[in-house]
C-alpha positions as CSV (number, residue, x, y, z in Angstrom):
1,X,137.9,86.7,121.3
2,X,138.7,84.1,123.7
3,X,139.8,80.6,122.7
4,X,137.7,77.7,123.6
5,X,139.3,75.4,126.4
6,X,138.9,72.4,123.8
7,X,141.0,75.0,121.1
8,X,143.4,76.0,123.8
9,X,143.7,72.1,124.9
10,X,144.6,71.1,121.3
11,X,146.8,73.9,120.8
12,X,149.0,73.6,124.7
13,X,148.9,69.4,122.7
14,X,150.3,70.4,119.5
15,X,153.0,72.7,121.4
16,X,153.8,69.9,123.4
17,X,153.9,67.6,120.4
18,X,156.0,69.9,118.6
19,X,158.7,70.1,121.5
20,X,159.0,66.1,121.8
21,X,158.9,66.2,118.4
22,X,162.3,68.2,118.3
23,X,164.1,66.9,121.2
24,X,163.5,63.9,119.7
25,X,165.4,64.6,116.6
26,X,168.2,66.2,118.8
27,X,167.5,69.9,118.8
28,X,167.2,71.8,122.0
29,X,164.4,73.3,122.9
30,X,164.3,76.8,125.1
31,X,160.8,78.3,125.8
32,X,160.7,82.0,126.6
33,X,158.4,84.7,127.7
34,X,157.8,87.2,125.4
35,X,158.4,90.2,128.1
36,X,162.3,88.1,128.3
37,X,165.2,90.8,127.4
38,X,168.1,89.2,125.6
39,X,171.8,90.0,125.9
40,X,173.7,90.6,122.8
41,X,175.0,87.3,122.3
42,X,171.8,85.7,123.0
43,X,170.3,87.7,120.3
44,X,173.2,86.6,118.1
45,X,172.8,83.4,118.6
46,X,168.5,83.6,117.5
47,X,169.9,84.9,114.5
48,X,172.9,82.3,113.7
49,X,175.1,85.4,113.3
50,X,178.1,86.5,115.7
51,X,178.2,88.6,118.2
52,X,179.7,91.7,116.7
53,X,177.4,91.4,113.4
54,X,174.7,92.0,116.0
55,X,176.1,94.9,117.6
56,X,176.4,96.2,114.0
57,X,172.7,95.1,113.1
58,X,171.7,96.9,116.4
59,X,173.9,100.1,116.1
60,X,171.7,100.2,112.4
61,X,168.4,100.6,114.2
62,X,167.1,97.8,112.6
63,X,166.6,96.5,116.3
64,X,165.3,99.0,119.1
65,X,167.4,98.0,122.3
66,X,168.0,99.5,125.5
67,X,171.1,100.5,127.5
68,X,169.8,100.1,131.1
69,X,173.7,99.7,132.4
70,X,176.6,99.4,130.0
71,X,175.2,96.6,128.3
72,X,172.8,96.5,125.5
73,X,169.3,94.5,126.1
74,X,167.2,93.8,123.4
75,X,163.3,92.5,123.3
76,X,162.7,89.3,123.0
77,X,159.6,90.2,120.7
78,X,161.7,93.1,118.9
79,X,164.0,90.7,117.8
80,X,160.9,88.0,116.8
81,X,159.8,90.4,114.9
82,X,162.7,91.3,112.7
83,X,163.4,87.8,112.5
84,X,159.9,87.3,111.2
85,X,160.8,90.3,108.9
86,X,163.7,89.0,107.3
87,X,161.9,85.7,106.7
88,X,159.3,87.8,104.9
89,X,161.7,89.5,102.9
90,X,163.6,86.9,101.8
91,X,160.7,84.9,100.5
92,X,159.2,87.9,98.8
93,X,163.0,87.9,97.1
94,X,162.2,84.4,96.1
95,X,159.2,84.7,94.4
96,X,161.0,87.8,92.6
97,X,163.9,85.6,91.4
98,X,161.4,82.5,90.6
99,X,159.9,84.6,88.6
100,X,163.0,85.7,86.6
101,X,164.1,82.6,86.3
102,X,160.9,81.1,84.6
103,X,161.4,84.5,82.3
104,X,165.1,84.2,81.6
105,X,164.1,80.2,80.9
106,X,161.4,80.9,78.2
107,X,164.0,83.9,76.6
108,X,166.5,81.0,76.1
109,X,164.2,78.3,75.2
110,X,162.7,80.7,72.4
111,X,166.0,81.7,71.6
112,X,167.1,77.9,71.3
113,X,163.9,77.5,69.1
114,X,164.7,79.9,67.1
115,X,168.0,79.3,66.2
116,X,166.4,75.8,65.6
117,X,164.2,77.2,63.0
118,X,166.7,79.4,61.0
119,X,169.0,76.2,60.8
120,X,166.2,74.3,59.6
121,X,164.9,76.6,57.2
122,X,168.4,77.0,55.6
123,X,169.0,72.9,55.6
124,X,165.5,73.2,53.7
125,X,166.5,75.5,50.9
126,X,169.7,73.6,50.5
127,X,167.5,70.7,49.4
């Protein structure tokens, strides 16, 4: 389905608020096509790692590339999409660890509790 041109208006004016948004806070801004191949180190630098941790990452197949010459060209969407991946993961790990930490919380708060009680029941009998 089609977008609208009054959905596609507001969207092309929240992209371009977006980017003034961020250049005004002092970020750059770098708009790429999708069919775009990266270089290693432009792939390295998307995912804040250096270049050889993303010749490692890539010789891993966790990223399809090509080989056209001698160098290595990666996808820009490939590499979107791992990103987008990892951010997945990660806050799946999150949750995980949120949760264990609300468990581990409630095992030492009953445990506090409890130790509570026994020294209260003894101070009790010593009456």
């Amino acid at each position: 389905m089609l977008n609208s041109p009054a959905k596609s208006y507001q969207q092309s004016l929240e992209l371009i608020i977006d980017v003034l948004t961020q250049l005004d806070n002092g970020n750059s801004v770098s708009i790429t096509p999708i069919q775009t191949e990266l270089t290693t180190q432009e792939g390295a630098d998307m995912l804040h790692m250096s270049r050889p941790s993303f010749i490692k990452l890539l010789d891993s197949e966790a990223i399809h590339y090509s080989r056209p010459d001698n160098s290595r060209k990666i996808s820009f969407i490939e590499l979107y999409n791992y990103k987008n991946r990892q951010e997945e993961a990660r806050l799946a790990t999150l949750a995980e660890l949120s949760v264990l930490d609300q468990n581990l919380i409630w095992v030492i708060n009953s445990k506090i509790c409890g130790d509570f009680y026994l020294l209260l029941q003894k101070y009790i009998v010593n009456m």
